[in-house]
C-alpha positions in Angstrom: 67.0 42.8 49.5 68.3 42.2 53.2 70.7 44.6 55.0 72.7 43.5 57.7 74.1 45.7 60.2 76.8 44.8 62.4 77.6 41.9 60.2 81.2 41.6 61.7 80.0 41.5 65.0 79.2 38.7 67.0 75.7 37.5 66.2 75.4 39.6 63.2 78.8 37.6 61.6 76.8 34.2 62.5 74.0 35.3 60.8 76.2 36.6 57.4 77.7 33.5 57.4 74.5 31.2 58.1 73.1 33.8 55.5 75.6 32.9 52.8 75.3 29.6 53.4 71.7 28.7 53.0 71.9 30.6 49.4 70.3 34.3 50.7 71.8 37.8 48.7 72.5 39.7 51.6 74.3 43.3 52.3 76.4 43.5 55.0 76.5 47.1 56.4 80.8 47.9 57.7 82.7 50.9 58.7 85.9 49.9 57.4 88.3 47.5 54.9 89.4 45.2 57.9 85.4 44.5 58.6 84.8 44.1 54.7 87.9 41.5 54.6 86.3 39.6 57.5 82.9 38.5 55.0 85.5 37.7 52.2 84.6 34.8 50.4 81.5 34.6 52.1 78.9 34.3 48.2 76.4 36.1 48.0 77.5 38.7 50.7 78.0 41.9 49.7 79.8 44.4 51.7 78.7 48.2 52.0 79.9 51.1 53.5 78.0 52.2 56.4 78.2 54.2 59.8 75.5 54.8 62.2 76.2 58.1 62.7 76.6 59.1 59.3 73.2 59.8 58.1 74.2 60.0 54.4 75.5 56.2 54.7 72.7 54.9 56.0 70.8 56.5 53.0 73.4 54.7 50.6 73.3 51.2 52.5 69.7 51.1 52.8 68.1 51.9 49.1 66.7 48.7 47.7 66.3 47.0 51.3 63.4 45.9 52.3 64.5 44.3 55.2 66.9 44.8 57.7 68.9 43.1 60.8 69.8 46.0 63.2 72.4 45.7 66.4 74.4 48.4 67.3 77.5 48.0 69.7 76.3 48.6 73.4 77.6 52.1 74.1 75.9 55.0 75.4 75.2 56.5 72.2 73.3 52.8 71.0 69.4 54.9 71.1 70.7 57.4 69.6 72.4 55.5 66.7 69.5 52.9 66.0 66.4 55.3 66.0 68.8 57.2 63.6 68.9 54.0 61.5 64.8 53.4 62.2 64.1 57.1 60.7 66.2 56.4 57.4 64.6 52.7 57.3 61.4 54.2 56.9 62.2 56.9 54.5 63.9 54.4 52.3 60.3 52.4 52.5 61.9 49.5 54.5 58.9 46.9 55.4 60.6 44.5 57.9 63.2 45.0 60.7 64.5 42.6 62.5 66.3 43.8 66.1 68.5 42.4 68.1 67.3 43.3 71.5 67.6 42.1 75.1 65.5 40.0 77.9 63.5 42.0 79.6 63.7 45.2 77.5 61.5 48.1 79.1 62.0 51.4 79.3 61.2 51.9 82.9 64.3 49.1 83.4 67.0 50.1 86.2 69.1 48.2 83.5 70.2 51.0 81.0 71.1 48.4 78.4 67.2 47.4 79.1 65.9 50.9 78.8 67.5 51.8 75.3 66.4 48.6 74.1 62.7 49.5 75.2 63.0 52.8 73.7 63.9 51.2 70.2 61.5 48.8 70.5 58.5 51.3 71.4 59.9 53.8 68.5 59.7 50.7 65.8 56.6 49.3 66.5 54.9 53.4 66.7 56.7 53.6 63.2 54.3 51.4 61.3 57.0 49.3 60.0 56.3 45.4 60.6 59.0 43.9 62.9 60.4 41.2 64.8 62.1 41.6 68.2 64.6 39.2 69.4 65.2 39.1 72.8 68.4 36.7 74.4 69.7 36.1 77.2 73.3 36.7 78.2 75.4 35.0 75.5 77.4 32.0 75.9 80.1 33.7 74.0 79.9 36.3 76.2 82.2 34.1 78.8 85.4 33.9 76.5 85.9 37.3 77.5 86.9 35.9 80.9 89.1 33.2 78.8 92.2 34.7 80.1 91.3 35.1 83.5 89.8 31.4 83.4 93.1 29.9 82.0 95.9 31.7 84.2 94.0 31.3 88.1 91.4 28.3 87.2 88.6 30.8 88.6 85.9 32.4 87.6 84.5 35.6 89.5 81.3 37.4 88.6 78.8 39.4 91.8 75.7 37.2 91.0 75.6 34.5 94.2 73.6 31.2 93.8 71.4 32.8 90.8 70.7 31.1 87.5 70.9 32.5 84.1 69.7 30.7 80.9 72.4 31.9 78.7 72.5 31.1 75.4 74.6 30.5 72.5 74.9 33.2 69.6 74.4 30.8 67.1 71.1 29.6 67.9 70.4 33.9 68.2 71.9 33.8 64.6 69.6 30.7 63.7 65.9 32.6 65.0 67.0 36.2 62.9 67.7 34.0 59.9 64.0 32.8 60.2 62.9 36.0 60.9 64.9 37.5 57.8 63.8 34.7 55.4 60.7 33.0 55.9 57.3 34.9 56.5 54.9 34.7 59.4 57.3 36.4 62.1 56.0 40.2 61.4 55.0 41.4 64.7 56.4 38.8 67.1 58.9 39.3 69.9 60.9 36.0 71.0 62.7 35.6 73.9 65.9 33.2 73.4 67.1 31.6 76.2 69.1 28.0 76.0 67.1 24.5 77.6 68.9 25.3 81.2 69.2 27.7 83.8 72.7 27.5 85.2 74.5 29.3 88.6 77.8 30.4 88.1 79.0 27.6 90.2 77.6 25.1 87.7 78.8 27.1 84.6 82.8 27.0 86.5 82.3 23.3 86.9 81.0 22.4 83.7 84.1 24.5 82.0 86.8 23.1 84.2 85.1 19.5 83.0 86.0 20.4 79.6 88.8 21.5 79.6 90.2 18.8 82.3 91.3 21.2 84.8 89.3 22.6 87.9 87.6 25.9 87.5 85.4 27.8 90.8 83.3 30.5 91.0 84.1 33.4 93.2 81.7 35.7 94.1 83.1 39.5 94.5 82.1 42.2 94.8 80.2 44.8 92.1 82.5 47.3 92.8 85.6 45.2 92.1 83.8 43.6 88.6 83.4 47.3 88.0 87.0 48.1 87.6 88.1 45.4 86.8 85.9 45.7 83.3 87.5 49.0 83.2 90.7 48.0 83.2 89.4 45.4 80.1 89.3 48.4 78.6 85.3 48.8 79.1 84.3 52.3 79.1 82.7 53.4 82.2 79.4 54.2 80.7 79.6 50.3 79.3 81.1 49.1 83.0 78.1 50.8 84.8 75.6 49.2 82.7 77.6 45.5 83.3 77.2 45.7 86.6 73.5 46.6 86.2 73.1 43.3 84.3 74.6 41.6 87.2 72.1 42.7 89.7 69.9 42.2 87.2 70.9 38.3 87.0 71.8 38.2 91.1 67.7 39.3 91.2 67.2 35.6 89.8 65.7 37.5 86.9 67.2 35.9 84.0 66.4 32.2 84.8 63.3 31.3 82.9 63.9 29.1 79.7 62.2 30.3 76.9 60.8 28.0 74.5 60.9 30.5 71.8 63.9 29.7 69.8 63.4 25.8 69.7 59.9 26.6 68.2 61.3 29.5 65.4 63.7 27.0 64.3 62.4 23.9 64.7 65.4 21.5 67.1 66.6 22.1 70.8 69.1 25.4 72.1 72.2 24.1 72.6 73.3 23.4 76.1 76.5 24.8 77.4 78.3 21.2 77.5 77.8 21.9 73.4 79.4 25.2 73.3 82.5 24.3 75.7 82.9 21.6 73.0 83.6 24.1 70.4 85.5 26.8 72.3 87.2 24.9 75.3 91.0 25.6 73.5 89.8 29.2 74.5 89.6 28.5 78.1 93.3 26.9 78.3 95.1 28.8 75.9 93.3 31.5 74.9 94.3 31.2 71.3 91.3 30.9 69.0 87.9 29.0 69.0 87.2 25.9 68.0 84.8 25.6 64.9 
């Protein structure tokens, strides 16, 4: 059997439903009614009742697995929460797991979203439990958070300069953990998932004000005032801080490598960013639901 945590979540919900589809028995790990209601009707899905900080949970959701997907939201009690999960996992003899981690994990990272990731991974693979890391880029998806601030000014600020980032699309993340989940030979292997281009800011404004038919720019600002303003998204500061690590991070021009990983896992091309704006560019004029 396969558990799959954060299944209402952003990559976790592509891979339930990609999961569903293709015909795999899956349980989807949720820590409340609204999050079991959002897998309805989804066969051969079946929602359990689980929290990452209540030990006796992860007991219940995890007896039969034998593999698992883990992601955890990125707060600042993530370590804490998925060694928790890791500990249980191996009492409940769980063989495979299956992380969703981050480019350039390490635990010496000045990136703290980097260092927990590290940490994780060093505690899995010291466990003795086979695994399979999967590391992405910053997500596509990621960008509909600025939706709003896209639609009403036709701008698009970010501190990151002239730098590139091969972001990628959380479907194609979705696509590499379902291979991972469900087909053997990918114990032990850690895949960075990038999409085929590395793209400045500047490019990524252009290409969505192409799409949507309307001029979009970059502005850079700066970290201080992304800071805030992510605050005042309702970020906590613990989550803000480590945005604005990213950033520096990405304005470092050390996110722009493409990876062939993914393509090679499942076997056709990333999608380029024109593909994803052609799903979601409703969200970038009014801000009302994605395209599927």
């Amino acid at each position: 059997m396969i558990l799959l945590t954060g299944a209402s979540g952003s990559v976790g919900f592509e891979l339930t439903k990609l999961m569903s589809a293709r015909g795999i028995a899956a349980k989807a790990m949720v820590r409340s009614e609204a999050a079991a209601g959002k897998l309805k009707g989804l066969a051969g899905i079946e929602p359990v009742a689980g929290d990452f900080d209540d030990p006796a949970s992860l007991d219940a959701a995890l007896q039969g697995v034998e593999r698992a997907f883990l992601v955890t939201n990125s707060t600042e009690r993530a370590e804490i929460q998925q060694l928790a999960f890791l500990a249980t996992a191996k009492r409940a003899g769980v063989r495979h797991i299956v992380k969703l981690s981050q480019l350039h994990a390490a635990t010496d990272s000045p990136v703290r979203f980097l260092r927990y990731h590290g940490a994780v991974e060093q505690a899995i693979r010291a466990s003795g439990i086979a695994y399979t890391f999967l590391r992405p880029n910053l997500f596509m998806q990621g960008l509909l958070g600025f939706a709003d601030t896209i639609a009403n000014t036709g701008k698009l600020f970010a501190p990151i300069g002239a730098s590139k980032i091969s972001l990628i699309d959380i479907r194609d993340i979705a696509a590499v953990a379902f291979a991972a989940l469900s087909t053997p030979g990918h114990e032990g292997q850690v895949y960075d998932l990038t999409g085929p281009d590395a793209l400045t800011h500047d490019e990524i404004a252009t290409q969505i004000g192409a799409a949507i038919g309307q001029p979009v720019s970059f502005v850079q600002i700066p970290p201080d005032t992304m800071r805030q303003a992510a605050i005042d998204a309702g970020f906590l500061k613990w989550q803000a801080d480590g945005l604005i690590e990213d950033y520096a991070h990405y304005a470092r021009d050390e996110a722009s490598a493409v990876s062939p990983d993914g393509p090679s896992v499942i076997g056709q091309p990333a999608r380029p960013f024109a593909a994803f704006l052609a799903d979601y560019k409703s969200v970038f004029t009014t801000n009302q639901g994605a395209e599927k």
